[in-house]
C-alpha positions as CSV (number, residue, x, y, z in Angstrom):
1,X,5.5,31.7,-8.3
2,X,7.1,31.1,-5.0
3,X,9.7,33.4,-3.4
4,X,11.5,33.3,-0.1
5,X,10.5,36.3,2.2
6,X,12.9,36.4,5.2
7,X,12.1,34.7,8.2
8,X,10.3,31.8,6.0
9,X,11.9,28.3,5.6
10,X,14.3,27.6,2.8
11,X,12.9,27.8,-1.0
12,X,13.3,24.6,-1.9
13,X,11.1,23.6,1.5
14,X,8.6,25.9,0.8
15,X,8.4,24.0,-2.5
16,X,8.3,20.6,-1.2
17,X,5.2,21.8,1.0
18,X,3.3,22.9,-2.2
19,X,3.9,19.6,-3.8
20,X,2.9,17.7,-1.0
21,X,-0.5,19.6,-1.3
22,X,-0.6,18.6,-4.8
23,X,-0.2,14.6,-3.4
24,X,-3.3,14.8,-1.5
25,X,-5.0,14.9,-4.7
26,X,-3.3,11.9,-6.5
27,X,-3.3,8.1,-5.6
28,X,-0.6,6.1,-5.0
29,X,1.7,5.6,-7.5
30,X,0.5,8.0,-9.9
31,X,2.5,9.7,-11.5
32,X,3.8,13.0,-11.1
33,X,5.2,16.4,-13.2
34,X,8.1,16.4,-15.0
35,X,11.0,18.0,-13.4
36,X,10.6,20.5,-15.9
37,X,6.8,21.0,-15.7
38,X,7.9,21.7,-12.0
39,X,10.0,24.3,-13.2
40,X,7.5,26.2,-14.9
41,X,5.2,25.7,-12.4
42,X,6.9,27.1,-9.1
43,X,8.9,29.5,-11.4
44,X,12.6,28.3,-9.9
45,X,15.9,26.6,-10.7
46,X,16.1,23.3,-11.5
47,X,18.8,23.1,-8.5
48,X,15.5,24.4,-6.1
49,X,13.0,21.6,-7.6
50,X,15.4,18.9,-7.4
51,X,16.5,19.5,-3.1
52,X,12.5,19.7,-3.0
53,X,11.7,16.5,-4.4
54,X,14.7,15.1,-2.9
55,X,13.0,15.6,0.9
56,X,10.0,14.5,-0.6
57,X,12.0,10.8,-1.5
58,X,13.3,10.7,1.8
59,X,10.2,11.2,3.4
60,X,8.6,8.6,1.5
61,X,5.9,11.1,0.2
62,X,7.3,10.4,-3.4
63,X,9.8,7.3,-4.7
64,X,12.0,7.5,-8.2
65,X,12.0,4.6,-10.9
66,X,15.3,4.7,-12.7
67,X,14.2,5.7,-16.3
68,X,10.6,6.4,-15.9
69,X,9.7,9.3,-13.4
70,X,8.9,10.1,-9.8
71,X,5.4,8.9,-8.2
72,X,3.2,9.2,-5.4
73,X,4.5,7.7,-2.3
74,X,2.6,6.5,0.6
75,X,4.5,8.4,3.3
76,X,6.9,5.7,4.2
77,X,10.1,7.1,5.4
78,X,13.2,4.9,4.0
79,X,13.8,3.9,7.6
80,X,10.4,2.8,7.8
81,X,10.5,1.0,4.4
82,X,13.3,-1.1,5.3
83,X,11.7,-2.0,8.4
84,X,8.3,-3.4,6.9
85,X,7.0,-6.3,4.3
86,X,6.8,-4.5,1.0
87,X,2.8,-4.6,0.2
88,X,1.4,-6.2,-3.0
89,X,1.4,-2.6,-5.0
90,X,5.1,-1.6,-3.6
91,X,6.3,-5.1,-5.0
92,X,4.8,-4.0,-8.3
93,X,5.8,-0.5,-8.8
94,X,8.9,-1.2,-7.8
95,X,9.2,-3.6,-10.4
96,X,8.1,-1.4,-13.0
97,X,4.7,-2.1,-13.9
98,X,1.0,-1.0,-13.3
99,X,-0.8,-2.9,-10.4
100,X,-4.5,-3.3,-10.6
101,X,-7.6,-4.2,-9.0
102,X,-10.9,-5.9,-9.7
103,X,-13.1,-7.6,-8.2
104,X,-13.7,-5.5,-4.9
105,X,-16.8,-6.8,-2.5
106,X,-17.1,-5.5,0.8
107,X,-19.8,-7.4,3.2
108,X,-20.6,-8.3,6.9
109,X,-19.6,-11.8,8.3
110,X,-19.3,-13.7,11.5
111,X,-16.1,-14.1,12.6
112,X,-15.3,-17.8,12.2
113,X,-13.0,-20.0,14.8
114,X,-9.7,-18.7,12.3
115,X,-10.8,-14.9,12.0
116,X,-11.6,-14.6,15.5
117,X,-8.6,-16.3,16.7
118,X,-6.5,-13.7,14.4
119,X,-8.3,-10.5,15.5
120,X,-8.5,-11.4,19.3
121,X,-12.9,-11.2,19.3
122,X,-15.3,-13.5,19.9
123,X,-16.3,-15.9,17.5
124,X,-19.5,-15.1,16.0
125,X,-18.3,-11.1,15.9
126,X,-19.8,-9.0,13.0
127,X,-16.6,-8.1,10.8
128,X,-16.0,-6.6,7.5
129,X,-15.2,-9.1,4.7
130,X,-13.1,-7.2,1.8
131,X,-12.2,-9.3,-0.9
132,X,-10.6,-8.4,-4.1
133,X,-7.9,-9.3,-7.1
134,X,-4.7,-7.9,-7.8
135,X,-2.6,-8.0,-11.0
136,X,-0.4,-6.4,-13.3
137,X,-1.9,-4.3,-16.0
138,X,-3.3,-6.3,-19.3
139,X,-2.2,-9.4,-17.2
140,X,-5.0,-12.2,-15.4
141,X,-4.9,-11.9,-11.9
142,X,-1.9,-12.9,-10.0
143,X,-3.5,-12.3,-5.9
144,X,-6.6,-13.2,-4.7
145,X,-7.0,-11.7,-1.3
146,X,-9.6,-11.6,1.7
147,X,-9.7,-8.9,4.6
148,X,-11.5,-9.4,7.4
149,X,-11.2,-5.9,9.6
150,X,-13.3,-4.9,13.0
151,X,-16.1,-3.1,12.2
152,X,-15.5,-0.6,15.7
153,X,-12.3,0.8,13.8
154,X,-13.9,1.3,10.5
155,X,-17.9,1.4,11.2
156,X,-18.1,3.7,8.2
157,X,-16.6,1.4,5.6
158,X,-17.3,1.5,1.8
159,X,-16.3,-0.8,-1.0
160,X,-15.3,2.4,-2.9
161,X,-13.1,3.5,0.2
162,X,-10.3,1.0,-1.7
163,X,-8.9,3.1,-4.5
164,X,-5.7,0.3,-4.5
165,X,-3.9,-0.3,-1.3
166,X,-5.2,-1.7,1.6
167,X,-2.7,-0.3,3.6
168,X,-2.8,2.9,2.0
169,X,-6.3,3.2,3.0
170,X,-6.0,2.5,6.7
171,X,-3.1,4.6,7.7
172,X,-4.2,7.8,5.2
173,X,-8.2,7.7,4.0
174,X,-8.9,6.9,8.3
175,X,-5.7,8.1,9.8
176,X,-5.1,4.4,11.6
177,X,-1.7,4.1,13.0
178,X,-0.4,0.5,12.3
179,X,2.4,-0.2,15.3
180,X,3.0,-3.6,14.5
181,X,2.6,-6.8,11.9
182,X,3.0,-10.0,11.4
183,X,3.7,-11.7,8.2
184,X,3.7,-15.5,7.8
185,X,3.3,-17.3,4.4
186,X,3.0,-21.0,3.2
187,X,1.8,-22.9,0.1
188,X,-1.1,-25.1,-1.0
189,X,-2.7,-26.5,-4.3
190,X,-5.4,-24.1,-5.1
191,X,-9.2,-25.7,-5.2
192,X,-11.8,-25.2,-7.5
193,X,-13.0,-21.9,-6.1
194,X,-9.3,-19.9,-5.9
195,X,-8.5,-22.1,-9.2
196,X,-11.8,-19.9,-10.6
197,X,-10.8,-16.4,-9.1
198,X,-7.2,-17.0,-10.0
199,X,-7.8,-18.1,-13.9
200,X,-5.1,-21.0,-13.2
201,X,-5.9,-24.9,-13.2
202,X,-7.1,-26.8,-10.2
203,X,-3.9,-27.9,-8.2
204,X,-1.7,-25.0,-9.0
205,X,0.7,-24.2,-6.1
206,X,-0.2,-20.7,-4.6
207,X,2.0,-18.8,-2.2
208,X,-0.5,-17.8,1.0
209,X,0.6,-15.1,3.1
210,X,-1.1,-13.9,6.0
211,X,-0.7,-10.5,7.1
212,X,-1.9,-9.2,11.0
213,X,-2.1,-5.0,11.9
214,X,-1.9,-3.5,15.6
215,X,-3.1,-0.3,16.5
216,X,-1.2,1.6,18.6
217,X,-2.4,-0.3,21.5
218,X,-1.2,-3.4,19.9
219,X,-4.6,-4.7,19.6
220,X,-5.2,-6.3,16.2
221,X,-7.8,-5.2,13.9
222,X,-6.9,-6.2,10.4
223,X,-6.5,-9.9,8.9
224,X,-5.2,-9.7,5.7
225,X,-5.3,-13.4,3.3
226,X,-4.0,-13.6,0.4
227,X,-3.2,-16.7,-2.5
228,X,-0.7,-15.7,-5.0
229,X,-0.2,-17.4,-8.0
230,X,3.2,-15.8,-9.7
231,X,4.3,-16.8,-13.3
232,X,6.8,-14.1,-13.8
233,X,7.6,-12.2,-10.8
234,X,9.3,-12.9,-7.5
235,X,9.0,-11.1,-4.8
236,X,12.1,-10.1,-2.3
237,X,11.7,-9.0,1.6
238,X,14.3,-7.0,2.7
239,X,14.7,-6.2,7.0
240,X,17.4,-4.1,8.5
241,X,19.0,-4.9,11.8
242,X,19.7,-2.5,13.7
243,X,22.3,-2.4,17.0
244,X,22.8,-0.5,19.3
């Protein structure tokens, strides 16, 4: 049971605090107590558990889907959300479903002509090489997707590091600030190598997106490919503008 003592912050505070240590241990988008199993926990009123997971949701350390419960966030504030590309997973759980992902190799490579242009090293550069699929639960995959990231920012890199989100990984698991991105997409026919990985026929039209991170001395370090093949979903970028 939690109880105010005078001097200490608000209840309902105190209680968002606790539940925030309760996150560390969860993964994105996994899903957390019931309102009431909250209840019974912290031993408060419903009013108390529901101003705590409300700072929570506009912190972006938890997000609500209408009908279904309250989840894991990734520490996105709402400001922040509506000023960045919604990532793979995000598209997914907001939609309602379960991402997944298979398929995850991590290996060294030499930074080709592209991958060195991207991440501002020489070619030739040892680089990490992350690839892996992404789908929707009980679904064939819908992303393929290669990361190449520099092997100074994460020497220590495991293919186990990558529980679902890349992103997720970066800026929480090794505490990388992102300060910028850039986000530009186009379309091909797939060969017979993404027609393979993708379970679609030779020729299909995939969506390619290319994604670029900054550190926060706006040097890049992470280039993100990805070929999307999308039977049933769309997926919508929102941007604020903001004037002064």
């Amino acid at each position: 049971m939690v109880s105010k003592r005078p001097g200490e912050a608000a209840l309902y505070l105190q209680i968002a605090e606790e539940i925030k240590k309760d996150l560390l241990k969860a993964r994105y988008g996994e899903q957390i107590p019931s309102e009431s199993e909250l209840i019974e926990k912290y031993s408060v009123s419903r009013g108390t558990i529901r101003q705590a997971v409300g700072v929570l949701v506009n912190s972006g350390y938890l997000y609500k889907l209408v009908g279904k419960g309250t989840y894991r966030g990734n520490g996105m504030s709402q400001y922040d959300a509506h000023n960045r590309v919604p990532t793979f997973t995000q598209n997914i759980l907001l939609l309602g479903d379960t991402p997944t992902i298979t398929d995850v190799v991590l290996q060294s490579c030499k930074a080709d002509e592209i991958i060195a242009d991207n991440l501002s090293v020489p070619v030739g550069e040892e680089v990490w090489r992350l690839s892996r699929l992404r789908g929707v639960q009980n679904q064939k995959p819908m992303c393929y997707m290669i990361a190449y990231i520099l092997k100074n920012k994460i020497p220590d890199l495991k293919a186990e590091d990558l529980e679902l989100s890349l992103i997720d990984m970066i800026t929480q698991k090794f505490k990388i600030e992102i300060s910028s991105t850039t986000n530009s997409v186009s379309a091909m026919a797939a060969d017979e190598i993404l027609a393979k990985e993708l379970r679609v026929n030779a020729g299909q039209i995939l969506l390619v997106a290319d994604f670029i991170a900054r550190d926060k001395e706006e040097r890049p370090f992470l280039y993100d490919k990805s070929y999307n093949w999308d039977r049933d979903y769309h997926y919508v970028i929102e941007s604020e503008f903001l004037m002064n």
